[in-house]
N, C-alpha and C positions, 0 to 999 in steps of 0.2 A: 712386261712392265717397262723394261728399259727405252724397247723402242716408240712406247706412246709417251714416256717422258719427253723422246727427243722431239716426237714431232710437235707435243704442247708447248715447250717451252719459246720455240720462235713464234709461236701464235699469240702464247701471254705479251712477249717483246712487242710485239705489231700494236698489239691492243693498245699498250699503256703508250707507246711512241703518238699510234693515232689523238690519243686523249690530247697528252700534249699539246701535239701539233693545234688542234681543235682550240683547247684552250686559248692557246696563245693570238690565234687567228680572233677569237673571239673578244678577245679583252683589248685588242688593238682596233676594234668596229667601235663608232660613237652609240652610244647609247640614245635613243629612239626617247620623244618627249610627247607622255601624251596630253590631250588635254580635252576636259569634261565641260560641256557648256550646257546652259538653258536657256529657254526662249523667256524673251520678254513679254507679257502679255495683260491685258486685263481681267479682271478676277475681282471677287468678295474676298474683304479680311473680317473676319469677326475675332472676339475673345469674349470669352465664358465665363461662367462663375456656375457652380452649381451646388444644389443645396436639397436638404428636403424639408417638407413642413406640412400646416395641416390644413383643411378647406371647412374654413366654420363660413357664416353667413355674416353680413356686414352689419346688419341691427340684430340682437338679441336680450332678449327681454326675459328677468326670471322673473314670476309673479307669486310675491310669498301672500302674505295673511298679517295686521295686526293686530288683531286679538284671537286668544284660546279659545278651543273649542272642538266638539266633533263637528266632523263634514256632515253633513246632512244630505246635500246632493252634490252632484257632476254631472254637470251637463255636453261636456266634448273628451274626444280622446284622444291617442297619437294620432296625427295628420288633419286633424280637422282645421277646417278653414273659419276665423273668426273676425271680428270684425271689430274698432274700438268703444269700448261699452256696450258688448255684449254679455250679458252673463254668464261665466264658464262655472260657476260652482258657489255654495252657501254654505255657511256653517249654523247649526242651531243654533238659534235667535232667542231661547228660551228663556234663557240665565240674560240675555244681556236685555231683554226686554222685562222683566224684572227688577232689575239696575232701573232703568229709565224710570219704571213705575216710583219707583223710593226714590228716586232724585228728585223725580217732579215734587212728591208729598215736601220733602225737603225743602225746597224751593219755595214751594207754599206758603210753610212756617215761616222760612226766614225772611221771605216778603213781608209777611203781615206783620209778622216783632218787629221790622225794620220802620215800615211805615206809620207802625204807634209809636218808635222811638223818636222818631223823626218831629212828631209831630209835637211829643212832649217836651223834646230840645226846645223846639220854637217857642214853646209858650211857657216854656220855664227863661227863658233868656231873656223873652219881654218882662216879664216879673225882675229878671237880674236888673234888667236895664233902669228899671222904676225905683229898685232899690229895694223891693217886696222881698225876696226872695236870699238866702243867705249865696256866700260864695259855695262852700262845701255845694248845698243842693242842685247849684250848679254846673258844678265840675262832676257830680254823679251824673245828670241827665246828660253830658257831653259825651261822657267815657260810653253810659249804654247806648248811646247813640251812633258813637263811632265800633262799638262791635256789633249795634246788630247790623250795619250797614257792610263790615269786612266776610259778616256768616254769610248777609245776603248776595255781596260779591263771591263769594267762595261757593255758595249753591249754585250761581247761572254757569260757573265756570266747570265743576262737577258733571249742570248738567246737558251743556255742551259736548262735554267728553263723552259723555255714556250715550249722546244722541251718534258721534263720530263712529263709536263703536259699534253702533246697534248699525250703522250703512258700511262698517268695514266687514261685517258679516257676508253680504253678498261680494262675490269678488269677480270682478270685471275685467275683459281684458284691456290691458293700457294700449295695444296699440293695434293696426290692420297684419295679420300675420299667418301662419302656421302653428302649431302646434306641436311641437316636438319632441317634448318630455314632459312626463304626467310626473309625479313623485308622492300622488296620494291614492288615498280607494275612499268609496263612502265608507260611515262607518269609523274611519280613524279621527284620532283626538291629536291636534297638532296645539303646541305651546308656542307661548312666543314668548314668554317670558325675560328671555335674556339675548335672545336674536329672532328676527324674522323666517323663519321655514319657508322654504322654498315649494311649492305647488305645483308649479308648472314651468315648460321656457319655451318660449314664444319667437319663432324668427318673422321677420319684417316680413322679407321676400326674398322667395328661396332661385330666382332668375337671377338679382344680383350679389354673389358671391364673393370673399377674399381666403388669401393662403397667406397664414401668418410661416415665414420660414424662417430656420434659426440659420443665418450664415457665418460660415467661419472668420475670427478676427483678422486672418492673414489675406482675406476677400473684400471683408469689406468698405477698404477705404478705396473701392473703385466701383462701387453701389451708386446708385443716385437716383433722384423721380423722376421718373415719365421713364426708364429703359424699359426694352421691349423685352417680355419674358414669355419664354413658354417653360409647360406643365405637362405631363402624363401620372396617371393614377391606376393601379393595377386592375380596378372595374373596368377598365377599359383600356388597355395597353394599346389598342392599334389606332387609339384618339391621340390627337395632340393638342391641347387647351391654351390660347394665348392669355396673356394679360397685361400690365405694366408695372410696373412698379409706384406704389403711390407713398411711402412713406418709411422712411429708415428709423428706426427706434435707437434712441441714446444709449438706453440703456442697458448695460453689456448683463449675460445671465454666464455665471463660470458653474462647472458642471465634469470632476473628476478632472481636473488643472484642462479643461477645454472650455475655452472665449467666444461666446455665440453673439449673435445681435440680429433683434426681430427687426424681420422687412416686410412690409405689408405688398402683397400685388395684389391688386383687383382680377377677378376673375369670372366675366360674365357667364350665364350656366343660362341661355335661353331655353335650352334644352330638359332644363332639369336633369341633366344625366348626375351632376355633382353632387353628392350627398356630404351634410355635414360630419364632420369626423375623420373621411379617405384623407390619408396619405397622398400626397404629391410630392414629384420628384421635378424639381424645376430647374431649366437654366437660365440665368439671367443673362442679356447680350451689354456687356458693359461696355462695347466699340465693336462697331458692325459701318463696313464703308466699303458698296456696291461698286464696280466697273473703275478700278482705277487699277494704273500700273504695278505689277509687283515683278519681285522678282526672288528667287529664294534667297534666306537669307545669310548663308553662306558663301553667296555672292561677294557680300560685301564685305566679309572679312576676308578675301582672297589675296593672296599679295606675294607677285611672281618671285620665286630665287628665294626664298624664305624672308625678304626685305619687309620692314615696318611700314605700316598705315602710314602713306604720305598725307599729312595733315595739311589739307587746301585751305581752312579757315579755321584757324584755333579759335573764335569766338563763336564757332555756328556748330554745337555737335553734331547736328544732322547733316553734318556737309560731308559727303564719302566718295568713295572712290569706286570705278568698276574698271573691268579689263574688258571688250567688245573684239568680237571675232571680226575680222574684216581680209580683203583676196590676202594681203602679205603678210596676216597673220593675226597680232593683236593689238591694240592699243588702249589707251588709257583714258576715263571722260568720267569728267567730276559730275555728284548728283549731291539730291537733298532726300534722305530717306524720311518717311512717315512713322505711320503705326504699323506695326507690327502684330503676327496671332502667334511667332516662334519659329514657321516655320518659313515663310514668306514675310518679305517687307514690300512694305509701297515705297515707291520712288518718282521723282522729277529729274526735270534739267533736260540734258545732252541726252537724251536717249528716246526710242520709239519703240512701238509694239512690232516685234520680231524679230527687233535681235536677240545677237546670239552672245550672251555673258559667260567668260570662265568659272565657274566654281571651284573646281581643282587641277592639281597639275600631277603627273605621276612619269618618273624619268623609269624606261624597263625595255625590256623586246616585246611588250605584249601590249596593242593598238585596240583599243576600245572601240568597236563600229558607232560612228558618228564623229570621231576625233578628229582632231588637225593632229597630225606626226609632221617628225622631223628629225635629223641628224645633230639638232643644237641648240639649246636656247635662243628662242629670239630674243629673249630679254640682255641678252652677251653680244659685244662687238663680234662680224665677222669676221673670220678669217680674211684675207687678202684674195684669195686664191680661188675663195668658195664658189664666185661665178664660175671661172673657168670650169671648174671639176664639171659644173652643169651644161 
């Protein structure tokens, strides 16, 4: 034991001496500066907005009923192709032709009392007028005159109504469409008593399409008409459906403390593949700009030595700064930054498609392939000497 003590101990010595030595060799070498650059280049920026919403059809039509009654017939069903004023369905006519019958008899009477009252006004008032006749007698033949004349207005108006009823029986389609939702059978008795009942809903044309989407309040005030949107729908995941955007609704719908606001895109369906009702998942391109310079956008908040954004124009925010890789190193060329998507910005000015911009700087031993290295900040006066050493 003793004599492997003796021989470790001057080995442990070496060791920690080497360390040392090592150390101190090393803390006395300049420290190596590296630095990370990107190309300049052209490129698309876009920025998104995404939302989900629903794909009904652009006309839809419910067609109720006004007057009670049972259905009597149907004459189409889901999908039927209809045309404006074609007959889709009747209600029995029974009861309301019955009505007509006693309105007309109505009618009748109050004609005929009207135009004897009529007639006995006239010729009681020539009597007034002669002086034959008393005032009272008068003023009665006037009064019966003026009510059979209100009865007999109040029958043509009656029987007006009950003719309306007896043609609302048949019910029509109001416009060229589809057929989309049935909501009765023969057979049922529908009221309308206190609201109109819905029968059927009728789409225009099922080729052109919209997607009402709900988009979020922190989205939408970069919405606007005519942006170009697309869509996908789980019927079809490996489709992508374009459309526009055709109109932003004011009005906000809140919904568990969340701020929606309906955007309308059109969304043509030549295809018919779109059915009313599918879910779509859309993104809107709120700023989309093909083939122009970008550069990432940590570029431009780059700034050698840990030193502040040298401010070239305090009146122009977009007026920035870059660092360009060039043979003796780097230097500095004022630009005008654009739009941005977060990750990349656009830029003009002092610059072309291939340079080489700094993004970051990292002072270590360890040279990133593609770097510029060095023993010293270029951004720091030389030494004196520094040629020579080279």
């Amino acid at each position: 034991m003793k004599t492997v003590k003796k021989i470790l101990t001057p080995v442990i010595i070496l060791v920690v001496i080497a360390g040392v030595l090592l150390l101190i060799f090393t803390s006395k070498s300049d420290p190596k500066v590296t630095y990370d650059y990107a190309e300049v280049r052209r490129s698309s920026i876009v920025n998104t907005v995404t939302a989900t919403g629903t794909i009904e059809p652009i006309i839809q039509v419910e067609v109720g009923t006004q007057v009670s009654g049972i259905i009597s017939h149907i004459y189409v069903d889901y999908n039927s192709i209809v045309t404006k004023g074609q007959v889709i369905a009747e209600i029995d006519r029974s009861t309301l032709e019955a009505e007509l019958e006693s309105s007309t008899a109505t009618l009748q009477s109050n004609q005929t009392e009207y135009e004897y009252q009529e007639k006995n006004f006239a010729r009681t008032k020539g009597l007034h007028d002669k002086g034959m006749v008393s005032d009272t007698e008068f003023e009665t033949a006037e009064y019966n005159y003026n009510k059979a004349k209100s009865a007999y207005d109040k029958s043509k108006a009656d029987m007006f109504k009950v003719s309306q009823n007896l043609g609302y029986a048949t019910i029509t389609a109001p416009i060229d469409g589809i057929v989309i939702g049935r909501e009765v059978e023969e057979g049922q008795t529908v009221a309308a008593s206190f609201e109109t009942p819905t029968l059927f809903t009728i789409a225009n044309d099922l080729r052109q399409m919209r997607v009402i989407a709900d988009v979020d309040e922190a989205d939408i005030g970069s919405v606007q008409e005519g942006q170009k949107v697309t869509f996908t729908v789980d019927a079809y995941p490996n489709d992508v459906f374009e459309g526009s955007v055709t109109q932003v609704r004011l009005q906000a719908t809140t919904e568990s403390n969340v701020v929606t606001y309906e955007v309308v895109i059109n969304a043509p369906n030549p295809d018919l593949k779109l059915k009313p009702g599918l879910t779509a998942n859309i993104t809107i391109y709120t700023m989309e700009k093909n083939d122009v310079l970008v550069v990432p956008s940590k570029a431009l908040r780059f700034h050698p030595d840990g030193t502040e954004a040298i401010v070239t124009d305090p009146a122009n925010p977009n007026a920035k700064t870059l660092w360009l890789k060039d043979p003796n190193g780097i230097h500095m060329v004022n630009v005008t930054s654009g739009d941005s998507d977060g990750i990349f910005t656009e830029v003009s000015g002092d610059i072309k498609e291939g340079d080489q911009v700094v993004t970051a700087i990292s002072i270590g031993n360890l040279i990133n392939k593609g770097s510029e290295e060095g023993g010293e900040s270029p951004f720091m006066p030389k030494r004196p000497d520094s040629d020579k050493k080279k």
